[in-house]
C-alpha positions in Angstrom: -52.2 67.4 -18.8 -52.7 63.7 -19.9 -50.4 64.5 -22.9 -47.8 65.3 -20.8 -48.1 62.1 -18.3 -46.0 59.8 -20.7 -43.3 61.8 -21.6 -42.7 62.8 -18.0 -43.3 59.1 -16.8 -40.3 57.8 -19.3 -38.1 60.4 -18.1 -38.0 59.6 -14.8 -37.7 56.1 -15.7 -34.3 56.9 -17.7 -33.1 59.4 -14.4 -34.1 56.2 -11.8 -30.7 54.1 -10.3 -30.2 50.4 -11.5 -31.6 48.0 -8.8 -28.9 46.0 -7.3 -28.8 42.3 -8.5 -31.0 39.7 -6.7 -30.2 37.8 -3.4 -29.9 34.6 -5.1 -27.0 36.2 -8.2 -25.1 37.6 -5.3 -24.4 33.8 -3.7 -23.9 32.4 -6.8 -21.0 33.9 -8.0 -19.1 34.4 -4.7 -19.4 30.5 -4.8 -21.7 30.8 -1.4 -25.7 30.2 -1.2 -27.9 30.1 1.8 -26.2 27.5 3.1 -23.1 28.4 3.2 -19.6 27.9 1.0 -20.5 26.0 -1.8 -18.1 23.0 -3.0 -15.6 25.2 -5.3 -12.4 22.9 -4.0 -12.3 19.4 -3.3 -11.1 17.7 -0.1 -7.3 18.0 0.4 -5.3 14.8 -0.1 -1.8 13.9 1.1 1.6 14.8 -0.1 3.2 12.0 -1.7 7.0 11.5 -0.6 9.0 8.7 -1.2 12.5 8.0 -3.7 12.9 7.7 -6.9 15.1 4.3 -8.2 18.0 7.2 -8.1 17.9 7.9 -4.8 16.3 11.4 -4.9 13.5 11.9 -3.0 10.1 12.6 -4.9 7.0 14.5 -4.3 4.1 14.2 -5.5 0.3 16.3 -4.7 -2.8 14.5 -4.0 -4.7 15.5 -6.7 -5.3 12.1 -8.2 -6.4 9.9 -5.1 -4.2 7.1 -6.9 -0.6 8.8 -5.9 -1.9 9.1 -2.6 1.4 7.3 -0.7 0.4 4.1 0.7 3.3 4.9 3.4 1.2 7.6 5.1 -2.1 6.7 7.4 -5.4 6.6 5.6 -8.3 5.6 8.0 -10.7 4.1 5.7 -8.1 1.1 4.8 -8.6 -2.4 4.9 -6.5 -5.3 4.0 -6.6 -6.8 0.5 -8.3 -10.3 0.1 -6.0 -10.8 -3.0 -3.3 -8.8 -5.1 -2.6 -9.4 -8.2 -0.8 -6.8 -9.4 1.2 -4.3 -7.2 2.5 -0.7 -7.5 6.1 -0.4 -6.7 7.4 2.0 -4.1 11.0 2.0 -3.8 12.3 3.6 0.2 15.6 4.7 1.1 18.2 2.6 2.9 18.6 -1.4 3.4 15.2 -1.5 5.3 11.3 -2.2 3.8 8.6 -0.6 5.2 5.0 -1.7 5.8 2.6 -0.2 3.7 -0.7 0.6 4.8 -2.4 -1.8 1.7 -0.6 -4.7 3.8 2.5 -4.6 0.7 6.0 -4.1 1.3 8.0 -0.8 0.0 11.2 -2.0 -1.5 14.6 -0.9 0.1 16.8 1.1 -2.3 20.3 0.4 -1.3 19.2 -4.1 -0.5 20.8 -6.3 -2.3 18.9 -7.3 -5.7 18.1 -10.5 -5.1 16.8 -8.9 -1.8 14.2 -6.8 -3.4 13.1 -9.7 -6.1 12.1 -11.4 -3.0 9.7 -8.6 -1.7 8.5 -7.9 -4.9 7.8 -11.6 -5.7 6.3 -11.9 -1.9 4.6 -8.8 -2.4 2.1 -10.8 -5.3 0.6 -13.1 -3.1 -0.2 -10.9 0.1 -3.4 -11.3 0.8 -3.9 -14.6 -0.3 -6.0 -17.1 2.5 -4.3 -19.7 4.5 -4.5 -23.0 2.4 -3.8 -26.3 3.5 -0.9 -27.6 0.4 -1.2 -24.3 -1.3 1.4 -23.0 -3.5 2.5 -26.8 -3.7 0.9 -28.8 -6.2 0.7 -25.5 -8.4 3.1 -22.6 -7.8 0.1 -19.6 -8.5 -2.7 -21.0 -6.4 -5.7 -19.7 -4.7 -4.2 -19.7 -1.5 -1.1 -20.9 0.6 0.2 -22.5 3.2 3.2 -21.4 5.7 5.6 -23.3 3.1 4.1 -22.5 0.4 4.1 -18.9 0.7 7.9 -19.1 1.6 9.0 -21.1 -1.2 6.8 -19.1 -4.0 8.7 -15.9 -2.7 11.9 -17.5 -3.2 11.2 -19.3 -6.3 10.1 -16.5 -8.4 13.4 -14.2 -7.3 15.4 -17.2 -8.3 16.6 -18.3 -5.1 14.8 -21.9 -5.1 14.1 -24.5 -7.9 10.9 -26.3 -6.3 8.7 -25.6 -3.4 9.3 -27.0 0.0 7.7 -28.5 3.1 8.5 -26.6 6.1 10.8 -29.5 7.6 12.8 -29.4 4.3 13.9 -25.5 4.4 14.4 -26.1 7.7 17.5 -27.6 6.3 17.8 -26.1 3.3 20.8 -22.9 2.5 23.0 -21.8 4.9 23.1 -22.0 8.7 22.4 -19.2 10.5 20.1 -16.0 10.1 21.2 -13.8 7.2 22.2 -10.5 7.4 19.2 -9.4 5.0 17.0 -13.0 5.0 16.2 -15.5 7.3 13.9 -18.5 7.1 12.7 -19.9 10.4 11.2 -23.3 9.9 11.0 -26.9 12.0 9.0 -29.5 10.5 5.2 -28.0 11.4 6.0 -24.1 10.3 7.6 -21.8 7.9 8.3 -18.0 8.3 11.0 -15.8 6.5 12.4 -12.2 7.6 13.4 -10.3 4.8 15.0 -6.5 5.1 13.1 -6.2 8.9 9.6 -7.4 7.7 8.5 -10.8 8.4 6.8 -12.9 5.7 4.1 -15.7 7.1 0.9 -16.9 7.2 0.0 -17.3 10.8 -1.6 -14.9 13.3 1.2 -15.0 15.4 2.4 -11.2 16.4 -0.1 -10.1 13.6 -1.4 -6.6 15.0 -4.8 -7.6 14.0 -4.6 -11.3 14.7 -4.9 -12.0 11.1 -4.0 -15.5 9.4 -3.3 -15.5 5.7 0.0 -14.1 3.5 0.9 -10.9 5.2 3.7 -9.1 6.1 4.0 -8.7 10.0 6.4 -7.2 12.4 10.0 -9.1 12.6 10.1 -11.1 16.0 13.5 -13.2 14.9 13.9 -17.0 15.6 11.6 -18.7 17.6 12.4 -22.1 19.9 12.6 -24.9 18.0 13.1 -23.4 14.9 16.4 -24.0 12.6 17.6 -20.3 11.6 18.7 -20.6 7.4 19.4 -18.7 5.1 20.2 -18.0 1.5 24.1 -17.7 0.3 25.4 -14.1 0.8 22.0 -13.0 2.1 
């Protein structure tokens, strides 16, 4: 009889049904464990949709948290303290939009020397108030009401030297401009440009932020001489 036990034990060995695989194999390839779905997909991002310098409208996924559109609400913003640099986004029609970094979006269909000025203005939002800044050099550390105005208007072309606000407040044409208008008297400075308003002061500012932003338009102020720039 004990010759016997092995060979019988081995056969029903080979006859027995696989086990089913562990608790812990099971979760991990359904991409579940104990706690629940595991991380197999990142968080969604925003579709990108904005217009190409053609004029067609572009799309583009969130994969890449960098072609996120600034254009669309993100929570966790806040303002820059400087820019340096800038990403262009180009919108449709003769009107700029606000960007949620604080930047402008450029207009398609504005003039050029229209969007030269947002895209000029654009490198120096963010910038602190600074008493004289943007005077004695044109790329300071800061800038002033004037300042801020003139280094806008210098770099697309439209001005040879920077300005004290009582001197654009008779400098260029009479009059607001269909797409620019400096308002200026001999203590302040602030320019409209394609319905977004370039200046320094807290003034209208949703936050009540000083510094080089872009705020909402609110047109000519009293006391202040309405300008602007030939055939703008």
């Amino acid at each position: 009889m004990k010759r016997l036990a092995a060979p019988l034990l081995a056969a029903a060995l080979l006859l027995a049904p696989a086990a089913p695989a562990s608790a812990h194999h099971r979760h991990h390839s359904s991409g579940e464990g104990a706690g629940g779905p595991s991380e197999v997909a990142g968080p969604v991002l925003p579709v990108s949709q904005g217009a190409d310098p053609a004029g067609q409208t572009t799309t583009q996924t969130g994969e890449n948290p960098g072609t996120a559109d600034p254009l669309l609400p993100d929570p966790g913003f806040l303002p820059p303290v400087a820019v340096t640099t800038t990403t262009l986004t180009i919108v449709k029609g003769r009107v700029a939009k606000l960007r949620t970094d604080g930047l402008a979006a450029v207009p398609h269909d504005a003039p050029a020397a229209v969007r030269a000025i947002i895209r000029a203005a654009n490198t120096i939002v963010g910038k602190p108030y600074k008493w004289g800044g943007g005077h004695a050099r044109l790329r300071d550390t800061g800038y002033d009401c004037s300042g801020a105005v003139s280094y806008a208007l210098i770099e697309a072309g439209q001005l040879g030297t920077a300005m004290v606000s009582g001197d654009l407040a008779k400098t260029f044409a009479a009059g607001a401009g269909r797409h620019v208008s400096v308002y200026a008297n001999a203590g302040h400075v602030y320019m409209e440009v394609a319905g977004l308003r370039f200046d320094t002061s807290p003034v209208g500012d949703p936050g009540g932020r000083d510094g080089v932003r872009w705020r909402p338009v609110i047109g000519r102020r009293a006391g202040f001489h309405a300008r602007h720039p030939v055939g703008l």
